[in-house]
Residue, then its C-alpha position, 0 to 999 in steps of 0.5 A: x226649355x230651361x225657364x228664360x231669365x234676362x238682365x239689365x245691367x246699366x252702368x251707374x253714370x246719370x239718368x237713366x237714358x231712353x235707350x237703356x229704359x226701352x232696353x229694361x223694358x223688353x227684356x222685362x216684357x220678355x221674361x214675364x211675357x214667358x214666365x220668366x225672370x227678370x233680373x237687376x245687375x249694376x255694371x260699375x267696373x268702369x270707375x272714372x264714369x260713376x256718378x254718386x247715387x246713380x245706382x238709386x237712380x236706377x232702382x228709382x226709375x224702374x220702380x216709377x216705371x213699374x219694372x219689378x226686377x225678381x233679383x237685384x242688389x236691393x231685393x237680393x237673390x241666389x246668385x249676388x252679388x249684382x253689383x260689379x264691382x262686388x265681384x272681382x275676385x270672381x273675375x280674377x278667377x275665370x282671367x287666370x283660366x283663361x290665361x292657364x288654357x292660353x285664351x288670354x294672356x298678360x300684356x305689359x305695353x305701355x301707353x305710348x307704345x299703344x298709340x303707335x299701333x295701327x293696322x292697314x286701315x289706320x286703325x287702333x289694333x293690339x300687335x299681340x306682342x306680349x302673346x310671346x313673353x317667356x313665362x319667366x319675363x312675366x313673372x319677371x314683370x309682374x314681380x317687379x309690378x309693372x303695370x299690365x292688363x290682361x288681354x284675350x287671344x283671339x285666333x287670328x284665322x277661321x270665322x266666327x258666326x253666331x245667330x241673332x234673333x233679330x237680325x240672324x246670322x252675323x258672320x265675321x272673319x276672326x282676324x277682324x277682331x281684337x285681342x279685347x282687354x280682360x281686366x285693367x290695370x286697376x284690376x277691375x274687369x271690362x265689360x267686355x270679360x264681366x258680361x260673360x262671366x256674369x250672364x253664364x253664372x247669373x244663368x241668363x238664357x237671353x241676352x237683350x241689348x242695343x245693337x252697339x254690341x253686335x259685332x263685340x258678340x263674336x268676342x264674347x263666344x270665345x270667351x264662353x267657348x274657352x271656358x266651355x260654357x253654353x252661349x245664350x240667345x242674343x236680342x240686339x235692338x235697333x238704335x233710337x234716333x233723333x232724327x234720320x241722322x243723330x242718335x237720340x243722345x244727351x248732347x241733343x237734349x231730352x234724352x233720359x227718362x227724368x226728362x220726360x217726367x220733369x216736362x209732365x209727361x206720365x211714366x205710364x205714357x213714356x213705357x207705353x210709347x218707348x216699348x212702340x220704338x222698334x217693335x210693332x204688335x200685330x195690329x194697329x193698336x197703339x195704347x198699352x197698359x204695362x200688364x197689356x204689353x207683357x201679354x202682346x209681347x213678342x221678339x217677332x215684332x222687333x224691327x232690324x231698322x233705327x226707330x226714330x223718337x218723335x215727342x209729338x206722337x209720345x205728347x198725343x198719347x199721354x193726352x190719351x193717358x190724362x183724358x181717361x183718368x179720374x177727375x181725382x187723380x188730374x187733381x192730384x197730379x196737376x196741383x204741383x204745376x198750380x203753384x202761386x195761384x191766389x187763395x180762393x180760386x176754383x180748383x175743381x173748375x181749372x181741373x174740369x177746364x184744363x184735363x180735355x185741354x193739355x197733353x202733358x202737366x207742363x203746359x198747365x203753367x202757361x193756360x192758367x198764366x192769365x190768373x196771375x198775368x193780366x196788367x199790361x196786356x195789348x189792347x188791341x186784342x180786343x179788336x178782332x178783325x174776323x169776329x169785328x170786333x172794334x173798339x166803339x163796341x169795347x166802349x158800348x158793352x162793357x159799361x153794361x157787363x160791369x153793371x151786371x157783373x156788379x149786380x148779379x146775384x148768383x156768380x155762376x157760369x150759368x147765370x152769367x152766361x144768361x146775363x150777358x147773353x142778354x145783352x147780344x140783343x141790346x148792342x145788336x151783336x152776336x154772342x161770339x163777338x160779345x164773349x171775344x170782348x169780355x173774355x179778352x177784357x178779362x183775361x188779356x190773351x188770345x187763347x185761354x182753357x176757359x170762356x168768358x163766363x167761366x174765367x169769370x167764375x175763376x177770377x171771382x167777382x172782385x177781380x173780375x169787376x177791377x179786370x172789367x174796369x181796367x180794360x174798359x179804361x185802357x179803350x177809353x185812353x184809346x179813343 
């Protein structure tokens, strides 16, 4: 068997979308996975769509996926250029074949006379009208540059039958399909035409894309039996979804890779997840290093069904990426989210309290919030009705705890706890109670990645004292 090389052909109009990055993804899992290649190609033919620096979007996006492309328009190789947009004279080349072979022909219909075409059904469909232009109107026509594309020429009876390696044979009668365009009146290719001529010349044995191009394959075989060339395998992948009913898509948020990045989820954790979004491996295993998914990979797995994206199963497993992570490497990644917090805060304790606690990095904001937050608070929290909490107790403790918290000598969270411990016996409360009381009395929320003693510890003693006193002032006005 010849070696396997596929492609990723992203056409540079954004960020780069969940769907085209699970797409790179198994294509690059199955080439490496089979000693293949894997390879970059940018599909920019469609001129209206670009977006500026979208091509660097995507060389950045794989590379922080850690999809290493062996050729592409940034690292080269034997069969460039792998930019579309580089190669039209390649494509004027195979259009004038075509159209010598009588597989495609010059159509000069204009706008309007297009919108006035309908088949049976009510649906757009080309008339073949200028299949029958003599060659001397034609010349006429394009001697006097008249506006015109160049359209293939589909037969109109037999069936064209191809087999997927997902979903099988796909068979459809010829006269369904359309007389696609070529090249446009810009003179640039389709996607339709470029994807052939690119794949045969670039050598790609495997075609890897989302099932949106399933029925437009049977186009695409004209085209490379017209020009007698071999026919790749083809691998169309289910759709994402939103949902039962929506595509994953820009329009209903959260759809790009980027995203993901900015909510602090890891790029790591997002490959892992999208490469389990209609494929399966053979047991119920479900973390994946990269280099573990390029030796567990394979196209057996890849389900004919839509898989269905679902944020609460990707945020568990990028907990399961942070919790294994070095205490070091937490820190380093959650300093960016630690930002306007006071000099002198413990750094090292925040990571040691937050890492177990989160999912993604940009729920740190929100855990630490108390740091910065406090004044204002509602009071009531200090009243806990489960735990019985009142505010005759509030009143009773904390007068004491601010009397050891001034006096104590070593601030530490096990000095601390041992000191106000101590003070369960005295007011004849249980521990619980009194830490809900002074963690609240400190902190002013209901839900904190820290206890009482170690939220002390963060907030330093002159903080903690002054948090101490206003809370013990805020029940007193209260009384």
């Amino acid at each position: 068997m010849e070696k396997i090389r596929t492609r990723f052909a992203p056409s540079p109009t954004g960020l780069m979308h969940i769907g085209n990055l699970r797409t790179a993804l198994y294509a690059y899992l199955f080439a490496k996975g089979n000693d293949g290649e894997f390879i970059l190609r940018i599909e920019d033919t469609d001129r209206e769509r670009i977006v500026e620096n979208a091509s660097k979007t995507v060389y950045d996006t794989l590379d922080i996926a850690g999809l290493q492309y062996d050729e592409g328009p940034n690292v080269g190789g034997p069969f460039g250029p792998y930019i579309q947009s580089q190669r039209r004279e390649i494509y004027a080349k195979y259009a004038r074949i075509l159209i010598e072979s009588g597989d495609a022909y010059y159509c000069f219909c204009t706008k309007e006379r297009l919108e006035t075409l309908t088949d049976k059904s009510g649906n757009r469909r080309y008339d073949k009208h200028c299949l029958n232009l003599t060659k001397r109107e034609i010349e006429e026509n394009l001697a006097a540059n008249i506006p015109h594309v160049i359209r293939q020429n589909v037969p109109t009876d037999g069936v064209s039958t191809f087999n997927d390696l997902v979903f099988g044979d796909i068979t459809v009668e010829n006269r369904e399909l359309h007389d696609n365009i070529l090249i446009k009146s810009d003179g640039y290719p389709t996607y339709n035409f470029a994807n052939v001529i690119d794949d045969h010349l670039m050598r790609i044995s495997h075609v890897i894309r989302g099932m949106e191009y399933l029925n437009s394959t049977h186009n695409y075989n004209l085209l490379y039996r017209a020009l007698n060339w071999e026919i790749p395998y083809y691998l169309h992948l289910p759709h994402i979804l939103k949902d039962k009913h929506h595509k994953l898509s820009k329009r209903y948020g959260d759809a790009n890779f980027e995203d993901f990045l900015k909510k602090g989820f890891l790029p790591e954790a997002i490959i892992n997840y999208i490469a389990l979004l209609g494929w399966s491996p053979k047991n119920d295993r479900e973390k994946f290093t990269l280099t573990e998914l390029i030796d567990v990979f394979d196209i057996d797995g890849i389900a004919k069904s839509a898989a269905i994206f679902d944020e609460a199963k990707l945020r568990w497993l990028n907990g399961q990426y942070i919790q294994e992570m070095s205490t070091e490497k937490f820190g380093k990644l959650a300093e960016v989210y630690y930002g306007g917090l006071p000099d002198g805060i413990d750094r090292d304790l925040l990571n040691r309290l937050l890492q177990p606690r989160i999912s993604v990095f940009s729920d740190i904001p929100e855990k630490i919030s108390f740091v910065t937050t406090f004044y204002g608070y509602d009071v009531s929290l200090l009243q806990n009705t489960k735990l019985r909490t009142t505010y005759e107790m509030v009143r009773a403790i904390l007068p004491e705890v601010i009397k050891l918290s001034t006096d104590i000598g070593e601030w530490s969270n096990e000095a601390l706890f041992e000191a106000y411990n101590s003070l369960t016996k005295v007011f004849d409360v249980n521990r619980k109670q009194l830490l809900w009381i002074v963690r609240i009395a400190l902190t002013g929320q209901i839900s904190t990645p820290c206890g009482a003693t170690e939220a002390c510890v963060i907030l330093g003693r002159t903080e903690s004292v002054g948090r101490l006193k206003y809370s013990l002032q805020r029940c007193l006005d209260n009384s």
